[in-house]
N, C-alpha and C positions, 0 to 999 in steps of 0.2 A: 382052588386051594382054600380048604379049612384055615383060617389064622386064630381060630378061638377055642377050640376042643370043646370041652364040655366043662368051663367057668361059667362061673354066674356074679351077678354084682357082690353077693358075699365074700367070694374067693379073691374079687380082686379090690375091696375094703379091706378084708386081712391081710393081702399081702404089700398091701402102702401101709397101714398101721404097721407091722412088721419090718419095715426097711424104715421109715421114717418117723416114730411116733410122737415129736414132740414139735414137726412142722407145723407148720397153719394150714391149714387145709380152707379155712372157710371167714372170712371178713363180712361184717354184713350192718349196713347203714340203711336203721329205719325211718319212718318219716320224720319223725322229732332229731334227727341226725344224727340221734346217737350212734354209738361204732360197739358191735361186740364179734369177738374174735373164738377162734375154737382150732386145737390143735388135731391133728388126725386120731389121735387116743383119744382127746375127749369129744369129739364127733360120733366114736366108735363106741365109748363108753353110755353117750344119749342113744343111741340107734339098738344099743343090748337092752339097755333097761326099757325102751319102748317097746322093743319085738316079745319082751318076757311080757309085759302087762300084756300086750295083745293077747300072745297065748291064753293067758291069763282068763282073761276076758273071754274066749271061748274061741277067739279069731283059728278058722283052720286054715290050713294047704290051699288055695284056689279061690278060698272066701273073698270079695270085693269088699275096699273100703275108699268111700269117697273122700277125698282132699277138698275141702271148698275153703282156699287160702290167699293171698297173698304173697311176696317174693316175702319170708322168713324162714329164719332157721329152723322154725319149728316142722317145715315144709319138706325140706330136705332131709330130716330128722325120720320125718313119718315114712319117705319116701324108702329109704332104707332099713330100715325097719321093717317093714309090710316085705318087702326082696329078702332079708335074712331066713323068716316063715314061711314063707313059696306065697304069701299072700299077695294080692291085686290091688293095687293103687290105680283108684279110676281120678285122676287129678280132675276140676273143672271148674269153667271159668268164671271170676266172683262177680261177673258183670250181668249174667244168668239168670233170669226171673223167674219165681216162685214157679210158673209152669216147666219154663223147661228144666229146674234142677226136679220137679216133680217125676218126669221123663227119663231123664236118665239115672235116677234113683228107685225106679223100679224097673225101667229094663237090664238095668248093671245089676238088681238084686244085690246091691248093698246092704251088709249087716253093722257098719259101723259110719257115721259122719264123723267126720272131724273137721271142724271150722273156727270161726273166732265170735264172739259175742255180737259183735256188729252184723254181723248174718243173723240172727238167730230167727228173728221178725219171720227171715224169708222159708221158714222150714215148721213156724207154730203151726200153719192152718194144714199141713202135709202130714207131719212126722205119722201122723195114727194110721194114716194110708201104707206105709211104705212099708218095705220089710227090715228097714236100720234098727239094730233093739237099743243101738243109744246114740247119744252127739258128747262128741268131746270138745275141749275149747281149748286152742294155745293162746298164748298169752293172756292168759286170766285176772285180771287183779280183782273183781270181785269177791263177794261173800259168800251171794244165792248160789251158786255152783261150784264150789270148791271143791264138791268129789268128783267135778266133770274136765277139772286143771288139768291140760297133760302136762304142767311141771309135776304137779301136787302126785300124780300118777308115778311120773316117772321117778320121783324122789320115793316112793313107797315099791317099788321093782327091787326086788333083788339084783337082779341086772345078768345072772347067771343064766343065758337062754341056753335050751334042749337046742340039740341040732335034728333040724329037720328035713329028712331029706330032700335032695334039688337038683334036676336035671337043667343043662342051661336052655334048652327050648322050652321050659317053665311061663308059661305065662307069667309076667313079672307087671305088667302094666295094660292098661284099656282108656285111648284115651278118643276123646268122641272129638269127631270133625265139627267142624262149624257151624255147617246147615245151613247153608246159605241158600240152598235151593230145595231141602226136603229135611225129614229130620236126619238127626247124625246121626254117624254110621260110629260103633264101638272098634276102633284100630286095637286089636290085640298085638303087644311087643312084647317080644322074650327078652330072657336076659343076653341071650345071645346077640337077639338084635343090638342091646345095648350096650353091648362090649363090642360090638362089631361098628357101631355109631362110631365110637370113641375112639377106635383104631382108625377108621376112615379120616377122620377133621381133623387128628393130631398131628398125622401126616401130612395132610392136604398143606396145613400153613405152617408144617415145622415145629408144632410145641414143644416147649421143654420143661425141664424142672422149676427151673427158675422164670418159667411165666406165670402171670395170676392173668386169671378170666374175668372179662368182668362181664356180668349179670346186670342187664337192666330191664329186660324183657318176663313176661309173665313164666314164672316156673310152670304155668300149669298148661303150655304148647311144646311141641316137639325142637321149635329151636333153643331155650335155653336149657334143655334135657340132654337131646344127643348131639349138640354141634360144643357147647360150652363146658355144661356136667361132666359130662363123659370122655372129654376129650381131655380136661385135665385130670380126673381122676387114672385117667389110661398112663398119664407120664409121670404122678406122684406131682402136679404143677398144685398151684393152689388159685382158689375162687373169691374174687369180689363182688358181690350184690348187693343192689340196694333194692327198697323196698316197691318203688315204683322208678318210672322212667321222667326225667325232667331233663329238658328242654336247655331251662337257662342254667343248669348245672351239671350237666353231661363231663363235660370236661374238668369241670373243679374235681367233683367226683372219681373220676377215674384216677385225679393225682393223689387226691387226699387215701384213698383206698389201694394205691401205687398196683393199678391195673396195668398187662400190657398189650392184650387182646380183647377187641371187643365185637359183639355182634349187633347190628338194626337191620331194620328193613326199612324202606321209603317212607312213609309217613313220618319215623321222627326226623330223619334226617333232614326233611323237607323244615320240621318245625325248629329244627335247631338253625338251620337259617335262617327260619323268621326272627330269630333274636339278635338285640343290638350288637355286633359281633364285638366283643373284647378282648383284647390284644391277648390278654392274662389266659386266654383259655387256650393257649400255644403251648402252654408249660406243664408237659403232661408225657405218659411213657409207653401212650398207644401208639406199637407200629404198625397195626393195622387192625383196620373195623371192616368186617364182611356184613355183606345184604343181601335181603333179597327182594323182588321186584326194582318194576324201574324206574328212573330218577336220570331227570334229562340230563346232557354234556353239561349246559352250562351250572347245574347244581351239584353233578357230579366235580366239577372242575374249582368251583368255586368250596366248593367241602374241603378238599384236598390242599390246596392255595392257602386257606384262613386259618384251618387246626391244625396243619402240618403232620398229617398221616394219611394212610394208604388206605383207600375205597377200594373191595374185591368183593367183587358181585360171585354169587355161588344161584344154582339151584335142588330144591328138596321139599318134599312132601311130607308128613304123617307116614305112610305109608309106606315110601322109600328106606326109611328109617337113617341113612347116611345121606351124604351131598352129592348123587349122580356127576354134577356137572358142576364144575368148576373154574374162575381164570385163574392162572397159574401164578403164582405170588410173585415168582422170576417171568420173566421173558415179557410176549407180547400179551398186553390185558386187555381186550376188548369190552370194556362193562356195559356198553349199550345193549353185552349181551349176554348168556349164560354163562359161560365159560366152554371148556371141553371140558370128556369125559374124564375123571378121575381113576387115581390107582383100586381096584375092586369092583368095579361097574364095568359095563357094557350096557350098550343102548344104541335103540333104531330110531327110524323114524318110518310111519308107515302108512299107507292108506286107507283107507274105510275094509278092506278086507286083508289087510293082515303082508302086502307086499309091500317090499321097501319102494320109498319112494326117491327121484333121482336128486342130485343135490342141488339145492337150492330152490328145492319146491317144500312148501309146507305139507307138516302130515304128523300123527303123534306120536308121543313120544314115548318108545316103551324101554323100559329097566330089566336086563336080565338079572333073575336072581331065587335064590333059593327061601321059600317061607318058612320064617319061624328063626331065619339065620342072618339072611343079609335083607330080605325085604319081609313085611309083614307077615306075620302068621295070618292071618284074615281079618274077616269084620264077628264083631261077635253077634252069635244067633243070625246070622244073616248071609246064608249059602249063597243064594241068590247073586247079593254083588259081589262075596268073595270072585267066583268062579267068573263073574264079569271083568273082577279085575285083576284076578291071576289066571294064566292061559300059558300053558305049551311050556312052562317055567319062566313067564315074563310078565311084568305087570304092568298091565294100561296106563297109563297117569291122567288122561282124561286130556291132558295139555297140549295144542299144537305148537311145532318149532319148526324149525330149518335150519341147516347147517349150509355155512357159507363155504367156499372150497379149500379153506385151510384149518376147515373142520371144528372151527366155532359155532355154538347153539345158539340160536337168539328167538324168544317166546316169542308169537304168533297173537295166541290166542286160548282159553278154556274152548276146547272142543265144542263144548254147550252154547256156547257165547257167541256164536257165529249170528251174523244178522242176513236174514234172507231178504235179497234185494230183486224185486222183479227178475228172478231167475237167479242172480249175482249172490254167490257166498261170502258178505264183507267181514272182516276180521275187525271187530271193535278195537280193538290193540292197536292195529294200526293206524287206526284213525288219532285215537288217544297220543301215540306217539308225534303227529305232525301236530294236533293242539297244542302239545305241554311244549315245542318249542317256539310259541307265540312268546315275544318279550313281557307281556302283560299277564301271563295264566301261569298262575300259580300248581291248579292242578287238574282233574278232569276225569269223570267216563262217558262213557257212550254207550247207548241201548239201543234195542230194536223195540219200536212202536207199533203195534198194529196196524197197518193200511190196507184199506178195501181194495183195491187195485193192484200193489206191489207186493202183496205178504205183509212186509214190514219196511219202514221207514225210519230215518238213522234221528235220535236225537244226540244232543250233549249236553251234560251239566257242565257247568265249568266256574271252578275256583279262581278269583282274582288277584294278583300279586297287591298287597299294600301299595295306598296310594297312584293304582293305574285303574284309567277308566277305560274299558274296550266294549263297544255295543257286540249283540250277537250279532248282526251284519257285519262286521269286522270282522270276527269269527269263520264266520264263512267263508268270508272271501278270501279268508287266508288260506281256507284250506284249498278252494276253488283251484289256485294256482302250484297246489304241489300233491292233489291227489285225482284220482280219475272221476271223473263226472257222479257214478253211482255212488263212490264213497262220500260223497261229500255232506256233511249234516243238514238236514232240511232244515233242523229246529234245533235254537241253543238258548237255553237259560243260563244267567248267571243265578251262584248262588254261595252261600258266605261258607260254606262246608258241605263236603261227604259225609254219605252214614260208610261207618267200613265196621269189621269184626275187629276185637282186640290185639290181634295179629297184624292190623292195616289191610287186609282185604275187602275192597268195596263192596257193598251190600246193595247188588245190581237190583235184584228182586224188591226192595225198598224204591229205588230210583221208578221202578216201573209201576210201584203202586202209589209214588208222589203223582206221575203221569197221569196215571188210570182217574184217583180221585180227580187231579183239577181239569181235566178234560169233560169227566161228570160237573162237575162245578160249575164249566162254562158252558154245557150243553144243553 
C-alpha cells in the first residue's frame, strides 16, 4: 500500500506552514549556547528566499549542491531549499579531508558548495579542479566575503520562488556512505523515500504534536534526517538541535531546549556514562532515547536507572531509508537485540544463495521494498552495486542476524566481517559481545589477522573502564570459559580508544593496518 502518492517535501512544508504557521518548528543551541528559535513561516520564509537565490544563481532541477556544515540552521535552511527546486543536497561529513571532500565533489558533480569559513582551508588547494562555480558561507560575520554570506544572500532574495516542477521519486538527496572499506557509494533518496521515513518513525514511537525532537547527532547522516527530521515534520511536532553532541550536557540540554524524544547510538551513550553522574541530569522531558548498535545489559540498565528514560534499540541503514526493525515501545523490549519488524517492512533472513534460512540460524538480512519509495533509489553512477543490492524487489543489507522464536532480530555480524578460522566462519560480534561483558572493558573489536596456517587468526582491541587494570591474559581467559575453543582471541591489546566514523562505526580496516604496521615494526 502506497501511503505517500506523489508529495514531495515541498508539499508537506506547505501544508504545516498552512495548519500551523506561527508554531516553532525549529530551537537550535549553538556552541557558544546561545538559543535561536524559528517558527514554521519563518523557516518557510528562509527556505523561499534561499531556493529564489539558488534559482538565481543558475541552480537547475537535478543539479547537486554540497552541504559541508555542521548541526545549524543554516543546514536545514539549505536542505529545503535545494527540495523546493527538485535540486540535490549531497550533505557531507565536516570531519572529511581535503582528499576525500576532493572525491565526492567531483564524482557528485557539484555546481554549488556551501560551507562555513572554518572549512575554507580544506577546499583552496581543490576548488580550480572541481566542477563547483562557487562556495557560499553561513554564518558569516566577516568582510573578505560578504557577497559569499548566505544571510547577506538571502536578505537580497526576493523570496518569491517560480514553482518548479516535482514528481515525489525526484531525487531529492545523495548522501555518500562511509567507506569504511572502499570508496563511498552515493545513496540516491527521493522525496518519497523521505516522506515515507517520516511516516515510518512517527509511528514506530507514537509522535505527536506536541513532542519536540531533539537533534544531537550530525545532520549530515541518515539518522538525524529520516528518523528525527522527518518524523516531526510528518506530525507538524517541532525540533530541538544543538550544534554538536556533548557528553556532560546531554541532559541539561534536552531540558533547557524542553525535548521529548531523542536519538544516539552506542558510543555517546557509552560516553555519557563516563561522566560523574549528577543527580540534576534526571530533571528532563525525554521519554525515550532510540539507538543503534550495541551497548551491553549492564550500561544499558544502568542508562535507564540514573536518567530515568527508556533505551529502544531500532535497526536502519542509508539505504533502507526507514527503521526495518524495531523493539516495540509497549510490550516485550529485548535491546540486546534489534527489535522486530515494523508497521511498512518485510524482511528475511537468507543464505549465501537467496533461501531462507531456519530460525535461529544466522543469515542476511534482506528488506522488501520498492526503489525510489520505501527503500533507496540506488547508488549513484554506480549500476554495478545498485543491482548487487536491489534484487527480485529486495535489498541486501550486507548484515548477518537471526531471529530467535518469538521473532526478535539480533545482529550477528557485517556479512564482510566474518573471520575465517581454520575452516570456522567466526562472527567477530560475537566475540565482541562476551568481551564488552568483562566488568573491567569499557569497550572492544575484534579482527581477523593473517595466519599462515589458519587463514586468519582472531585478535582484539580493547578499551578499559576507568580505574580497572585487566591484563590481555585475563581477557582471554575470560573468553576461554564462555565461548568455543576457535572463537577465542589469540591476541589482545589494550588500548586508550577506537578509531570509529562519525556515526560510531568502528573503523575495522584502521585496526588492521595498526596490526599490519606494528607486526612490520617488530619483524
Amino acid at each position: 500500500m502506497d501511503i505517500i502518492g506523489n508529495r514531495t517535501l515541498r508539499d508537506l512544508l506547505t501544508e504545516k506552514v498552512t495548519h500551523h504557521p506561527d508554531k516553532t518548528f525549529l530551537v537550535f543551541e549553538d556552541n557558544k549556547e546561545q538559543l535561536f528559535a524559528l517558527t514554521y513561516r519563518e523557516f518557510a520564509d528562509k527556505v523561499n528566499r534561499l531556493a529564489t537565490a539558488l534559482l538565481e544563481f543558475g541552480v537547475k532541477k537535478e543539479d547537486k549542491v554540497t552541504l559541508h556544515l555542521p548541526n545549524c540552521l543554516e543546514f536545514m535552511i539549505s536542505w529545503f531549499s535545494l527540495a523546493q527546486i527538485g535540486a540535490v543536497m549531497v550533505p557531507t561529513n565536516i570531519l572529511s579531508t581535503e582528499e576525500e571532500m576532493e572525491y565526492i565533489l567531483g564524482h557528485s558533480k557539484s555546481v554549488l558548495l556551501i560551507t562555513e569559513e572554518t572549512y575554507l582551508n580544506k577546499f583552496n588547494n581543490i576548488k580550480d579542479t572541481l566542477p563547483i562555480r562557487d562556495i557560499w558561507l553561513a554564518r558569516y560575520e566577516g568582510t573578505e566575503y560578504q557577497d559569499k554570506s548566505l544571510d547577506r544572500i538571502m536578505e537580497q532574495s526576493r523570496g518569491e520562488i517560480p514553482i518548479v516542477p516535482l514528481d515525489s521519486e525526484d531525487v531529492a538527496a545523495m548522501m555518500y556512505t562511509s567507506g569504511t572499506t572502499s570508496r563511498p557509494k552515493g545513496v540516491l533518496i527521493t522525496h518519497a523515500n523521505y516522506l515515507y521515513a517520516g511516516e515510518v518513525m512517527s509511528k514506530s514511537i507514537r509522535l505527536t504534536p506536541d513532542d519536540r525532537q531533539f537533534i544531537v547527532l550530525p545532520l549530515f547522516h541518515a539518522n538525524a534526517q529520516y528518523y528525527s527530521s522527518m518524523s516531526a515534520l510528518t506530525v507538524g511536532a517541532s525540533i530541538a538541535m544543538t550544534e554538536r553532541f556533548s557528553a556532560s550536557r546531554y541532559f541539561k540540554q534536552a531540558n533547557r531546549l524542553g525535548a521529548t524524544v531523542g536519538s544516539l547510538f552506542a558510543a555517546p551513550i557509552r560516553m555519557i556514562l563516563r561522566q560523574k553522574y549528577d543527580p540534576a541530569d534526571r530533571d528532563h522531558n525525554l521519554r525515550v532515547v532510540w539507538f543503534a548498535q550495541v551497548v551491553s545489559e549492564e550500561q544499558l540498565a544502568a542508562f535507564e536507572e540514573n536518567y530515568n528514560t527508556k533505551l529502544l534499540q531500532l535497526y536502519g541503514m542509508t539505504e533502507t531509508i526507514g527503521t526495518p526493525l524495531m523493539n516495540p515501545i509497549d510490550g516485550v523490549c529485548k535491546n540486546m537485540g534489534i527489535g522486530r519488524p515494523v508497521l511498512g517492512y518485510e524482511v528475511k533472513i537468507v543464505d549465501d544463495f537467496g533461501n531462507e534460512v531456519p530460525q535461529g540460524e544466522a543469515g542476511e538480512l534482506i528488506v522488501k521494498g520498492v526503489p525510489g519509495r520505501t527503500v533507496m533509489k540506488g547508488y549513484f553512477n554506480n549500476q554495478q552495486a545498485t543491482e548487487e543490492a536491489l534484487k527480485d524487489g529486495w535489498l541486501y543489507t550486507g548484515d548477518n542476524v537471526r531471529m530467535d522464536e518469538e521473532g526478535y532480530f539480533f545482529f550477528v555480524d557485517r556479512k564482510k566481517d566474518m573471520i575465517k578460522r581454520a575452516g570456522e566462519n567466526v562472527a567477530a560480534n560475537e566475540i565482541e559481545r562476551v568481551i564488552i561483558q568483562h566488568p573491567g572493558v569499557f569497550d572492544c573489536a575484534v579482527i581477523g589477522i593473517p595466519d599462515e596456517i589458519r587463514d586468519e587468526t582472531i585478535k582484539a582491541y580493547v578499551v578499559l573502564r576507568e580505574e580497572h587494570h585487566v591484563s590481555p591474559d585475563e581477557i582471554i581467559s575470560f573468553c576461554q570459559t564462555r565461548l568455543a575453543k576457535f572463537k577465542v582471541p589469540e591476541f589482545v591489546e589494550i588500548v586508550t580508544e577506537l578509531p570509529r566514523t562519525s556515526v560510531g562505526k568502528i573503523q575495522k580496516h584502521i585496526l588492521r593496518k595498526m596490526h599490519m604496521e606494528g607486526a612490520k615494526n617488530h619483524g
